[in-house]
PLY file of the C-alpha trace (Angstrom):
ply
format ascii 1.0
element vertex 214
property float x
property float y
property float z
element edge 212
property int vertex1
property int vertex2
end_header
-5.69 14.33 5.69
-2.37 13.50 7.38
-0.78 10.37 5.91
2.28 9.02 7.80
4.47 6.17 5.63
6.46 3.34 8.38
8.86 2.87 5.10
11.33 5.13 3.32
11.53 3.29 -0.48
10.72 2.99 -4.01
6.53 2.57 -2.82
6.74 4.78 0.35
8.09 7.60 -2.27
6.09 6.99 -5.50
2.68 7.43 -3.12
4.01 10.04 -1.33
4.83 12.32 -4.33
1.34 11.64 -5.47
-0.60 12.33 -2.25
1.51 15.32 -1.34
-0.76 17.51 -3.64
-3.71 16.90 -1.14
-2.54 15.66 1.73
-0.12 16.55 4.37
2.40 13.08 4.14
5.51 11.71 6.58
7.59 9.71 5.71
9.86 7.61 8.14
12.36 4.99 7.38
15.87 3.38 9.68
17.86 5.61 7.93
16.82 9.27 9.11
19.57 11.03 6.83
18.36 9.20 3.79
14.92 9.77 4.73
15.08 13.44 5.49
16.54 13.48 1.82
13.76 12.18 0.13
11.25 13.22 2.14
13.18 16.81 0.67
12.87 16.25 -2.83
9.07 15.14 -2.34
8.24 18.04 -0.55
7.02 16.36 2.59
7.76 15.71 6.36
10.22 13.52 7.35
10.49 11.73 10.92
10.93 8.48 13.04
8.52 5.75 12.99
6.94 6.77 16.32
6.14 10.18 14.87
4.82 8.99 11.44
2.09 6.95 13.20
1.51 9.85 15.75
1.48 12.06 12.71
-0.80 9.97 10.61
-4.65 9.58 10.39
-3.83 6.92 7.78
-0.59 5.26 8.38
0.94 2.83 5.29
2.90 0.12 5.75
5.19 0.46 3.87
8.55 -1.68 4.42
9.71 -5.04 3.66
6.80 -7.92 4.53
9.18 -9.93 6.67
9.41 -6.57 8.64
6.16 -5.70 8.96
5.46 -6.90 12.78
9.18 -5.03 14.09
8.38 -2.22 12.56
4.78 -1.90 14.09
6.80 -2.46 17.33
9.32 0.29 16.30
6.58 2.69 15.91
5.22 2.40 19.45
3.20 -1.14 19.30
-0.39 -1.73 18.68
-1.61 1.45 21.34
-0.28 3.90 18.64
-2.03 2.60 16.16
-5.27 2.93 17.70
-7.97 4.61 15.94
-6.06 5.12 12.66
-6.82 3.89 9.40
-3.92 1.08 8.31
-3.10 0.56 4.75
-0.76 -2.60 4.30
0.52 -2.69 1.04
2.71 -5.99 1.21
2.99 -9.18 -0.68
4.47 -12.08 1.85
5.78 -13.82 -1.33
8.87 -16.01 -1.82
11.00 -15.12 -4.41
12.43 -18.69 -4.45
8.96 -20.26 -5.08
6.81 -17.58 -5.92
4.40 -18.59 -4.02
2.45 -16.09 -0.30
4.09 -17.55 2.70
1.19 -17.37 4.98
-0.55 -20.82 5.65
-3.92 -21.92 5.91
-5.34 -19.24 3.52
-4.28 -17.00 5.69
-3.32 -12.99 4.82
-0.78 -11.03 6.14
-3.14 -8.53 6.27
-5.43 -10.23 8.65
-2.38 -10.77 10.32
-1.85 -6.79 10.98
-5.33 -6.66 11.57
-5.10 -9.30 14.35
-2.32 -7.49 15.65
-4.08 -3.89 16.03
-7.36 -4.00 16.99
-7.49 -0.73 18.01
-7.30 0.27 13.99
-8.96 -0.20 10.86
-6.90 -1.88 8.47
-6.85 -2.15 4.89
-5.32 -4.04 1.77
-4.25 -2.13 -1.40
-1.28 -0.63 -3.75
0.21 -4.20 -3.84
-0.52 -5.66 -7.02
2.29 -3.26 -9.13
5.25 -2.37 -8.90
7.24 0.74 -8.28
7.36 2.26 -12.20
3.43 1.80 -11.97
2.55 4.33 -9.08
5.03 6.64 -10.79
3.40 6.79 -13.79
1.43 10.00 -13.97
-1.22 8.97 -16.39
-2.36 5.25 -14.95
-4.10 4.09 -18.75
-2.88 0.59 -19.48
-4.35 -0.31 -22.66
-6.35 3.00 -23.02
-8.41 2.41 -19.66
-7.60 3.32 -16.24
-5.75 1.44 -14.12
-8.16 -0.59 -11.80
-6.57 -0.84 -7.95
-8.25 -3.83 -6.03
-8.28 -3.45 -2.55
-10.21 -5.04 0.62
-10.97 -2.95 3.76
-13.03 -2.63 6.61
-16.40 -1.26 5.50
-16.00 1.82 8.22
-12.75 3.02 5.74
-13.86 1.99 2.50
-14.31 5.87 1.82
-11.10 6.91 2.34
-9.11 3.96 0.75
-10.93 4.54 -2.42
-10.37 8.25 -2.19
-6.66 8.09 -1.60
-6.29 5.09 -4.55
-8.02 7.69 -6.69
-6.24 10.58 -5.88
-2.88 8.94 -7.12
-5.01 8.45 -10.90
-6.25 4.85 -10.18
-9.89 3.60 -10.12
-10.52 1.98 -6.84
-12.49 -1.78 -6.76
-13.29 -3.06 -3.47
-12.74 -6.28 -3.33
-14.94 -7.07 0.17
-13.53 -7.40 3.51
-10.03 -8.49 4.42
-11.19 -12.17 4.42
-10.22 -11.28 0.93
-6.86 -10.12 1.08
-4.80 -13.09 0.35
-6.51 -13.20 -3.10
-5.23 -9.72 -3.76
-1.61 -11.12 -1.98
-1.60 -14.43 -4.22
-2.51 -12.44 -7.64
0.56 -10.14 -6.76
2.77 -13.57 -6.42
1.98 -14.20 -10.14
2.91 -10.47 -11.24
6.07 -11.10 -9.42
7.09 -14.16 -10.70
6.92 -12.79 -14.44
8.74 -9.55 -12.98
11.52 -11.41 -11.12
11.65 -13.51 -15.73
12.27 -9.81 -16.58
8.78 -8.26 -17.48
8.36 -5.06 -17.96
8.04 -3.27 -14.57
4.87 -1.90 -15.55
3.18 -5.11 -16.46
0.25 -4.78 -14.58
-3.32 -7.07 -14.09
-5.93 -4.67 -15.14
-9.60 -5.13 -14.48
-11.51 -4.45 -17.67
-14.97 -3.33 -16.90
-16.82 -3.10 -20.35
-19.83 -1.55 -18.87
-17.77 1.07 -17.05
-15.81 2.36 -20.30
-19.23 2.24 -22.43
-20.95 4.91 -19.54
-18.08 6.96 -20.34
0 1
1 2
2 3
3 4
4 5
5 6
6 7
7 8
8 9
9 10
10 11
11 12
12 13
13 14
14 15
15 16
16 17
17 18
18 19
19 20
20 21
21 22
22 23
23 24
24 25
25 26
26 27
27 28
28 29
29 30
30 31
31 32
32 33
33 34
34 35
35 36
36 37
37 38
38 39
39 40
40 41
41 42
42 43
43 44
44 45
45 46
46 47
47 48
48 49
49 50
50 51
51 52
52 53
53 54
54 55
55 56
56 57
57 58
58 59
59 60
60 61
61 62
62 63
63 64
64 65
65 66
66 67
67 68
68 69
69 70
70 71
71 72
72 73
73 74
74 75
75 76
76 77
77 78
78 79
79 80
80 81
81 82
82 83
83 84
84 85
85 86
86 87
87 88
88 89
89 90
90 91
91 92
92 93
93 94
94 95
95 96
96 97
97 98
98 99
99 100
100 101
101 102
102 103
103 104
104 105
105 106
106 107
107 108
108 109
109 110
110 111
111 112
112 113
113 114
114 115
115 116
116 117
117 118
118 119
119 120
120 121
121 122
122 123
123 124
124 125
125 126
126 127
127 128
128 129
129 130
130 131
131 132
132 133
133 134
134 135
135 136
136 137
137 138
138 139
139 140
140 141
141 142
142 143
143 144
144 145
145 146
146 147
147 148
148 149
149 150
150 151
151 152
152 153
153 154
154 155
155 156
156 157
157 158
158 159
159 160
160 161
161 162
162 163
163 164
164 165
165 166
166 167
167 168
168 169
169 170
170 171
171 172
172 173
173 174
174 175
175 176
176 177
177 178
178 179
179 180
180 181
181 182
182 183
183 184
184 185
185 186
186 187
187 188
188 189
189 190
190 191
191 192
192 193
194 195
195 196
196 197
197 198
198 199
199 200
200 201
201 202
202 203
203 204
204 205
205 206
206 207
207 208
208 209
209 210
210 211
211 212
212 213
């Protein structure tokens, strides 16, 4: 599967080294120097954002949230988007307040999905931080780290397969009506990050019934 990131940082990277051992990955990012230097030391492509979505049958969103909607426009607007699988993995959260900065319940990944009809878009990887999708073993506590996500049913296969192919156990959450549940839990791991947390402080989903089958 080709997987092509809109983002060049700590995320974009982290999920890129993982991936790269299946997958054929781009990454893209404003600064193409930096970018072809990472993409480098990962082992992967490197381009502009217009490539990485041409490149891509899953594309990630992968830069700041408050430049989410430019870069989509960067990349060649909502035409070159069409038909791919979109993973946003986000959290429009104030770090004054702590609090999502959409309104009326709203998700910014409803928001992307508004935007691109012509894709399928999902919500996931946005719930830890950087150190977490680094961490080659995923066992918090002695289980498996547990990725929530929310998706269009017509992807659900290949979110799960690409949140377990980076050591996590995926849990769909249900459709994107869902996401800013997923996008408010990550405002709480923030705020206790932002108090000085350890970076891989994580909210794990302990399934007793899962750990007992195994």
């Amino acid at each position: 599967m080709n997987i092509g990131f809109i983002g060049a940082g700590g995320m974009a990277k982290a999920l890129a080294r993982k991936w790269a051992a299946k997958h054929e990955v781009m990454l893209s990012g404003r600064d193409l120097d930096k970018t072809k230097a990472a993409a480098a030391s990962l082992g992967v492509r490197s381009g502009t954002a217009q490539e990485a979505a041409s490149f891509g049958d899953v594309i990630v969103l992968a830069t700041r949230w408050e430049d989410v909607f430019p870069a989509i426009e960067n990349a060649g607007g909502p035409a070159a988007f069409d038909g791919k699988t979109v993973i946003d993995i986000n959290n429009p959260v104030s770090i004054e307040t702590f609090r999502t900065t959409r309104e009326n319940g709203g998700s910014l990944t409803q928001a992307i999905a508004d935007a691109l009809p012509g894709a399928k878009v999902a919500k996931a990887f946005n719930m830890s931080q950087v150190a977490v999708w680094e961490d080659p073993d995923m066992i918090y506590d002695g289980r498996q780290l547990v990725t929530l996500y929310t998706s269009d049913e017509e992807i659900d296969e290949t979110v799960a397969g690409l949140i377990a192919d980076v050591g996590s156990e995926p849990l769909r959450l249900g459709s994107n009506a869902h996401a800013y549940q997923l996008e408010a839990a990550a405002a709480i791991v923030i705020k206790f990050l932002f108090a000085g947390r350890d970076p891989h402080t994580v909210f794990n989903f302990i399934q007793p019934e899962v750990k007992a089958i195994r």
